[in-house]
DOLO-736865 format. One record per residue: residue in three letters; x, y, z of N, C-alpha, C, O in turn. Coordinates in steps of 0.05 Angstrom, whole numbers. Example, Ala and Ser with C-alpha at 12.3 -4.5 7.8 and 13.67 -1.06 7.14 Angstrom:
DOLO-736865
+------+--------+--------+--------+--------+--------+--------+--------+--------+--------+--------+--------+--------+
: type :     nx :     ny :     nz :    cax :    cay :    caz :     cx :     cy :     cz :     ox :     oy :     oz :
+------+--------+--------+--------+--------+--------+--------+--------+--------+--------+--------+--------+--------+
:  Ala :    264 :   -114 :    156 :    246 :    -90 :    156 :    264 :    -66 :    156 :    285 :    -66 :    169 :
:  Ser :    257 :    -45 :    142 :    273 :    -21 :    143 :    258 :      1 :    157 :    268 :     23 :    161 :
+------+--------+--------+--------+--------+--------+--------+--------+--------+--------+--------+--------+--------+
//
This chain:
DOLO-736865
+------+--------+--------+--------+--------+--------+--------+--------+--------+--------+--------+--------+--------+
: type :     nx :     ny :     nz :    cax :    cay :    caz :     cx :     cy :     cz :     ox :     oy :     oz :
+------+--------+--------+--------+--------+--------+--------+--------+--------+--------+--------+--------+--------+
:  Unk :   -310 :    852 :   -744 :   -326 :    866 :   -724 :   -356 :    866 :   -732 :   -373 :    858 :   -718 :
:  Unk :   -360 :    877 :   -756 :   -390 :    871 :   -767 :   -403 :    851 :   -770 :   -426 :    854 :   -777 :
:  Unk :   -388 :    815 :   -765 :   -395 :    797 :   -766 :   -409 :    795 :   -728 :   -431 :    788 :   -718 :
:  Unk :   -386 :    804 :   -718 :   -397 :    796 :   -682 :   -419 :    816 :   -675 :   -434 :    812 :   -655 :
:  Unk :   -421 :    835 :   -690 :   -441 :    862 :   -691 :   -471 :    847 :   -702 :   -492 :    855 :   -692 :
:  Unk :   -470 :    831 :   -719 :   -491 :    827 :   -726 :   -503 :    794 :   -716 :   -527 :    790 :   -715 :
:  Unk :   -484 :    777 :   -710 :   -492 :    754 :   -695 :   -507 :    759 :   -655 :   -519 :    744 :   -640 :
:  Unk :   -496 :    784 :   -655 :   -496 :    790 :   -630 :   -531 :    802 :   -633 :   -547 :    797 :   -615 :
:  Unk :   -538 :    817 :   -654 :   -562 :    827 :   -660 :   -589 :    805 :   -664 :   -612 :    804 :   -657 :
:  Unk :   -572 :    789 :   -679 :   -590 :    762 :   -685 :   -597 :    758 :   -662 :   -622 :    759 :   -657 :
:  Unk :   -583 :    752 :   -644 :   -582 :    743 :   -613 :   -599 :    753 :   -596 :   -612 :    739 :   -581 :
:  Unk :   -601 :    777 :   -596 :   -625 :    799 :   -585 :   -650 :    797 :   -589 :   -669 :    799 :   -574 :
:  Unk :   -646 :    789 :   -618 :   -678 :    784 :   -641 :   -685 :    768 :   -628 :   -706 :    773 :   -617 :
:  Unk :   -672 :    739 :   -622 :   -682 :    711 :   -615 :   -697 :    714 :   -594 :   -721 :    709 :   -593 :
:  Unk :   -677 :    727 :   -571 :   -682 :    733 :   -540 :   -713 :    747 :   -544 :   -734 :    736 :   -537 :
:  Unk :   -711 :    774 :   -558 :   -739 :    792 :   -551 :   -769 :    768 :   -559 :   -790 :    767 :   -546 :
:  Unk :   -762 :    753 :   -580 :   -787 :    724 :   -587 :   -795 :    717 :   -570 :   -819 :    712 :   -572 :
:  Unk :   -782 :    711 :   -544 :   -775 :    695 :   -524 :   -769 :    667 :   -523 :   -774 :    648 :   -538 :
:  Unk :   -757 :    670 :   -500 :   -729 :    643 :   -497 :   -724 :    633 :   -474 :   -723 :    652 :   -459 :
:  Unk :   -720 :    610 :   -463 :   -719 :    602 :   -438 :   -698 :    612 :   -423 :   -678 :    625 :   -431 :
:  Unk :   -703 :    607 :   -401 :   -678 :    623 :   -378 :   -647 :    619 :   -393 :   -637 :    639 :   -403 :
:  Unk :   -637 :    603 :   -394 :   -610 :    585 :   -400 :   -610 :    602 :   -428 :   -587 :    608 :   -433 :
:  Unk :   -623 :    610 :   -444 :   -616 :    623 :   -473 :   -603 :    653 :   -464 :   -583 :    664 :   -474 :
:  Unk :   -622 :    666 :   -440 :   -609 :    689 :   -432 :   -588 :    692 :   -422 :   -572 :    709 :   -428 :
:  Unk :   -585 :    674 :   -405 :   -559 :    677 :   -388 :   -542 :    665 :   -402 :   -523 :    676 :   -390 :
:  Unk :   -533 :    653 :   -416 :   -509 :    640 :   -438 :   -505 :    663 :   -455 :   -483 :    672 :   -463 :
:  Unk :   -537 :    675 :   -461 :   -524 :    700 :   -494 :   -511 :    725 :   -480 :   -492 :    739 :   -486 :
:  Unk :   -527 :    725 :   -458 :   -502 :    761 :   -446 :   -488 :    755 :   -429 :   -482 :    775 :   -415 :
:  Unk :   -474 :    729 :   -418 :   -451 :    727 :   -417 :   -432 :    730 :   -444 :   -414 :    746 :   -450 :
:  Unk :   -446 :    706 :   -460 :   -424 :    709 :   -476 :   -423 :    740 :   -496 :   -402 :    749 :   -506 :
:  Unk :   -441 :    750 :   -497 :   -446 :    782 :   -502 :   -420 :    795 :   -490 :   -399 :    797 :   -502 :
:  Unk :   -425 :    803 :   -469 :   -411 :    811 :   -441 :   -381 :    806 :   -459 :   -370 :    820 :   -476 :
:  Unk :   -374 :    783 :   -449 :   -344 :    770 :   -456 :   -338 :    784 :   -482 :   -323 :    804 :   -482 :
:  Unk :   -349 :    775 :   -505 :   -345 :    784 :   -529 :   -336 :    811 :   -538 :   -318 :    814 :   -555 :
:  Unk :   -350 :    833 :   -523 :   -360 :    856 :   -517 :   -325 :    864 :   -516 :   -309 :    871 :   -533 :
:  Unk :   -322 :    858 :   -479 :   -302 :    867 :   -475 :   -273 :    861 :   -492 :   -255 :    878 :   -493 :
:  Unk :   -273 :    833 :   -506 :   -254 :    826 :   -522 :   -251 :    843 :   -549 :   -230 :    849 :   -561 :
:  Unk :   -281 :    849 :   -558 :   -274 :    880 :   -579 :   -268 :    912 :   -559 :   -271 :    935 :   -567 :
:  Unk :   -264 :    907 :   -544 :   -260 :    937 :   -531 :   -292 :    954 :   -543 :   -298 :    978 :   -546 :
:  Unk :   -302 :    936 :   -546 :   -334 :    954 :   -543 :   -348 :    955 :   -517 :   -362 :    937 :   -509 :
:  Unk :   -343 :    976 :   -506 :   -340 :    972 :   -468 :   -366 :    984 :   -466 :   -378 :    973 :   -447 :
:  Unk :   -381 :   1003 :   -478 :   -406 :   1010 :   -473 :   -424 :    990 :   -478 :   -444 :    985 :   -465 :
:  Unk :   -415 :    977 :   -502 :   -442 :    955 :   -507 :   -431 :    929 :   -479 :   -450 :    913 :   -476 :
:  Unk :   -419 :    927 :   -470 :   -407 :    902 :   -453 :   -417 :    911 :   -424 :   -418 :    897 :   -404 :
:  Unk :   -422 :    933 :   -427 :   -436 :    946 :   -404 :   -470 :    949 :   -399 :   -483 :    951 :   -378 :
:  Unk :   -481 :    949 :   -433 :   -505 :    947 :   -432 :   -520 :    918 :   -424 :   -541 :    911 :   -414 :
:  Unk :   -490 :    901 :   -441 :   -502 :    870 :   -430 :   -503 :    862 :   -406 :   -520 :    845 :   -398 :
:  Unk :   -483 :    873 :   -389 :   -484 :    874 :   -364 :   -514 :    876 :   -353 :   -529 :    859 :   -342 :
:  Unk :   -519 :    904 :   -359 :   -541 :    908 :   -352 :   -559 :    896 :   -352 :   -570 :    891 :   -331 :
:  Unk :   -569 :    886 :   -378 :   -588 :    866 :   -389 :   -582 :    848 :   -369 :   -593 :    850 :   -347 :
:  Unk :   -565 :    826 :   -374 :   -565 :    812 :   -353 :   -575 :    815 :   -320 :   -590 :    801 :   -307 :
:  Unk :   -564 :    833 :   -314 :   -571 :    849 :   -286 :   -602 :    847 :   -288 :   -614 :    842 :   -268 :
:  Unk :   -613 :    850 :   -305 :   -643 :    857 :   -299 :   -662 :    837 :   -300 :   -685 :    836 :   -292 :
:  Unk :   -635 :    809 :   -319 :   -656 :    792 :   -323 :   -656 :    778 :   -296 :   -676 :    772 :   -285 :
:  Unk :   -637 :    775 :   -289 :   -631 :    758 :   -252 :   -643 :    774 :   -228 :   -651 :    765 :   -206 :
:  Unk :   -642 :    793 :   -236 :   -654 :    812 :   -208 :   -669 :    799 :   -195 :   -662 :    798 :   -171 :
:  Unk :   -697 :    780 :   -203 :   -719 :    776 :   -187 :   -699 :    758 :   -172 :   -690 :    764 :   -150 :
:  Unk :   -691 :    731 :   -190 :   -672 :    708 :   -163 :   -639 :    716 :   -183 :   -632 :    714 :   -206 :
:  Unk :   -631 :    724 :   -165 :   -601 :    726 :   -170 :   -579 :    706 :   -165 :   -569 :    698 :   -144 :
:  Unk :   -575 :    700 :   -196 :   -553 :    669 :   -197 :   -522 :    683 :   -186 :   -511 :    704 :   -194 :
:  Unk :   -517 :    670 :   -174 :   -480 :    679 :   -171 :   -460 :    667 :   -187 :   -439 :    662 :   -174 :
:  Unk :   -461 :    661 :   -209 :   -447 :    658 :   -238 :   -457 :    688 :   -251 :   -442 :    707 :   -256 :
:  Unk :   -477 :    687 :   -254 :   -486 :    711 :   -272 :   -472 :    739 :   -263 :   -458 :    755 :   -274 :
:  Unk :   -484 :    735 :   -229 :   -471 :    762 :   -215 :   -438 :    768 :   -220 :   -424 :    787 :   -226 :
:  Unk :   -435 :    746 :   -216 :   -394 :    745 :   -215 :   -385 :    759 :   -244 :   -369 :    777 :   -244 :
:  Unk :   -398 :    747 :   -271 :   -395 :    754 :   -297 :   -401 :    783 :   -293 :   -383 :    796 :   -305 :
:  Unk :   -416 :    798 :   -283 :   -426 :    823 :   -298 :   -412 :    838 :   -282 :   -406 :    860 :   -291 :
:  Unk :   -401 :    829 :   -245 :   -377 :    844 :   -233 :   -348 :    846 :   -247 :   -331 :    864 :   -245 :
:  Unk :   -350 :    816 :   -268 :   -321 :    819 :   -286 :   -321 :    834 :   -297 :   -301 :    848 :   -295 :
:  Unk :   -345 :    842 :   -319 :   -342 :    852 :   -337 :   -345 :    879 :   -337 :   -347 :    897 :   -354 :
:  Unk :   -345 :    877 :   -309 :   -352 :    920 :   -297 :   -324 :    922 :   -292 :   -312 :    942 :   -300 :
:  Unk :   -312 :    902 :   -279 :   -282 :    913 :   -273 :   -264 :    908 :   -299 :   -244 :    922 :   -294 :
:  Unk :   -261 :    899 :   -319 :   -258 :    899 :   -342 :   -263 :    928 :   -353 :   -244 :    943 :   -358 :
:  Unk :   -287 :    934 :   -356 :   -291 :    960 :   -371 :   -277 :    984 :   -361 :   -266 :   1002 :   -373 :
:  Unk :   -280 :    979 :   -331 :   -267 :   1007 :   -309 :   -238 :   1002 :   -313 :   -224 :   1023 :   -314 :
:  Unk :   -221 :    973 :   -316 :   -191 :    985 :   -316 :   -180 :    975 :   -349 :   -157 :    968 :   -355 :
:  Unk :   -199 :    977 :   -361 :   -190 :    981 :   -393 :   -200 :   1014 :   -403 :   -197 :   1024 :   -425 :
:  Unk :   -212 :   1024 :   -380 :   -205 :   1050 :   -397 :   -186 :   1074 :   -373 :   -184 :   1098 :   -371 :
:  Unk :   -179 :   1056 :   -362 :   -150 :   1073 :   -356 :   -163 :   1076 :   -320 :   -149 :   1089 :   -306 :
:  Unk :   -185 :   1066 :   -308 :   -184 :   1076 :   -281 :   -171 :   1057 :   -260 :   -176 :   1033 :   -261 :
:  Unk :   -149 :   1070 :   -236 :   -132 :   1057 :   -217 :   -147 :   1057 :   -197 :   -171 :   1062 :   -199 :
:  Unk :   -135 :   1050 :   -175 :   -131 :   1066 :   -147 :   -140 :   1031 :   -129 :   -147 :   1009 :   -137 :
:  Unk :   -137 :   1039 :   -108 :   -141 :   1022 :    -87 :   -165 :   1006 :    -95 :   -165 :    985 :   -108 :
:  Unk :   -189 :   1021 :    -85 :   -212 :   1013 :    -86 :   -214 :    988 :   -118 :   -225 :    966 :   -117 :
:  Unk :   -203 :   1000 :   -141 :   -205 :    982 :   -161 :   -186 :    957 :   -153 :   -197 :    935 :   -154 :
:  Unk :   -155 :    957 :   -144 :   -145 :    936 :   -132 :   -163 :    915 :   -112 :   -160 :    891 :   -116 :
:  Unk :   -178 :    921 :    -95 :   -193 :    914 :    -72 :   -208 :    899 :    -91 :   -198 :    877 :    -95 :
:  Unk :   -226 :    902 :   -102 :   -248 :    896 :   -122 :   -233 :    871 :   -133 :   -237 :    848 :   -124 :
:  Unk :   -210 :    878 :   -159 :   -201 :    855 :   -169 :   -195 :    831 :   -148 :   -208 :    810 :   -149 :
:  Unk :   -177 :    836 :   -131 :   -176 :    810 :   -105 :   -197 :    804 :    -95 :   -192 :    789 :    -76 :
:  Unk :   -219 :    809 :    -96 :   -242 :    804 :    -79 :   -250 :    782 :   -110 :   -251 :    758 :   -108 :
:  Unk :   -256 :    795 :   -133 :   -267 :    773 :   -143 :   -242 :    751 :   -156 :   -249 :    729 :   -166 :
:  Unk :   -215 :    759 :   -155 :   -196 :    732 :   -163 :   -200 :    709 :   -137 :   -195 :    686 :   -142 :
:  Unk :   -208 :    719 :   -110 :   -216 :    704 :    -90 :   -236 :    689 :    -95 :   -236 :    664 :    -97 :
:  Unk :   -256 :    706 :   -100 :   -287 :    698 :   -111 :   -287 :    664 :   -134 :   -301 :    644 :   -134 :
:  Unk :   -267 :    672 :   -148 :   -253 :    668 :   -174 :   -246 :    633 :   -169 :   -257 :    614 :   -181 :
:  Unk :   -227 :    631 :   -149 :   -210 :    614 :   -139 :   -235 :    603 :   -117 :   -229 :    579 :   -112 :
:  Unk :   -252 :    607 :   -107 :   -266 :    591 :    -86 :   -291 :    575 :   -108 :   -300 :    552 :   -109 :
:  Unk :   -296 :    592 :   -119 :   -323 :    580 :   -135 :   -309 :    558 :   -163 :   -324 :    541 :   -174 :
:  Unk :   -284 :    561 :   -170 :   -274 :    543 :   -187 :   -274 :    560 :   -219 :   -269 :    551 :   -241 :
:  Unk :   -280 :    583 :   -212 :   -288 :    593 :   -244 :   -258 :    598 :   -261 :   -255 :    622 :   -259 :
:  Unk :   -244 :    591 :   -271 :   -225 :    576 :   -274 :   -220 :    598 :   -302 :   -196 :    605 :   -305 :
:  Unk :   -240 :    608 :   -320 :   -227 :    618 :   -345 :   -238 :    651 :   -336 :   -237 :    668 :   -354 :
:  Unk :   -247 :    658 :   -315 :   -245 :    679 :   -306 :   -222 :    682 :   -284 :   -210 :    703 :   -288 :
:  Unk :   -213 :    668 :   -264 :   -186 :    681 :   -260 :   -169 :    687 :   -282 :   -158 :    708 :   -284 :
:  Unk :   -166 :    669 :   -300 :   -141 :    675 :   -320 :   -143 :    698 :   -325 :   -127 :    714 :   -316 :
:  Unk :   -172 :    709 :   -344 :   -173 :    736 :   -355 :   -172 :    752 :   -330 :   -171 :    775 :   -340 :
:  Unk :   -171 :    756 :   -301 :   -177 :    773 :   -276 :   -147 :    777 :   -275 :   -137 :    799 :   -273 :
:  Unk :   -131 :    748 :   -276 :    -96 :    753 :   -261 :    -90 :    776 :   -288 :    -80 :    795 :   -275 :
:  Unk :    -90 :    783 :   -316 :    -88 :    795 :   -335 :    -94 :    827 :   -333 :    -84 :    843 :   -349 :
:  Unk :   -109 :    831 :   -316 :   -114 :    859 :   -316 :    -92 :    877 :   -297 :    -79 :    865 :   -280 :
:  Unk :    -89 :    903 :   -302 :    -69 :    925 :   -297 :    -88 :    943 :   -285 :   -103 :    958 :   -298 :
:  Unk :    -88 :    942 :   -248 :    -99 :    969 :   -240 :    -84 :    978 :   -218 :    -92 :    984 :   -195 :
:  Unk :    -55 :    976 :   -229 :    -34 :    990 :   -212 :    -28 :   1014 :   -233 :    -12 :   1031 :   -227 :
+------+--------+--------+--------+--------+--------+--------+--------+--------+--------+--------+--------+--------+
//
């Protein structure tokens, strides 16, 4: 964990130097992903964010789709159900299946929000 803790830091360092578009959006996805695969759901949420802020002005729909995963990821890995979270997951395994994103359904069919 202190190894992904600190490559992930490096990563930040590089980014704040500055870095072309494609350096951001590759490091907090793969942030993001990483994140949620240590069950470090606050930091997977901040990359979210990050991300979110870096797209805001033109908003890519890869980026967007990633940071909706990784919100529904965080919400039903710490235990929240109900409809509305069902609705959500099928909307982006749809999402999922039309755009081709192929290693995000896998991890989407995997989640429990029954």
């Amino acid at each position: 964990e202190s190894e992904r803790q600190r490559v992930l830091a490096e990563g930040e360092a590089l980014l704040a130097k500055g870095s072309l578009a494609h350096g951001h959006l590759w490091f907090h996805n793969d942030a993001m992903r990483s994140s949620v695969r240590a069950r470090a759901y606050a930091e997977a949420e901040r990359y979210a964010q990050a991300l979110e802020r870096f797209v805001a002005p033109e908003p890519l729909a890869w980026a967007v789709f990633g940071i909706e995963v990784t919100r529904l990821c965080c919400r039903a890995a710490r235990g929240e159900r109900g409809a509305a979270l069902q609705a959500e997951l099928r909307r982006l395994q749809d999402d999922a299946t039309r755009q081709g994103y192929l290693r995000d359904l896998i991890n989407l069919n995997l989640i429990e929000v029954t």
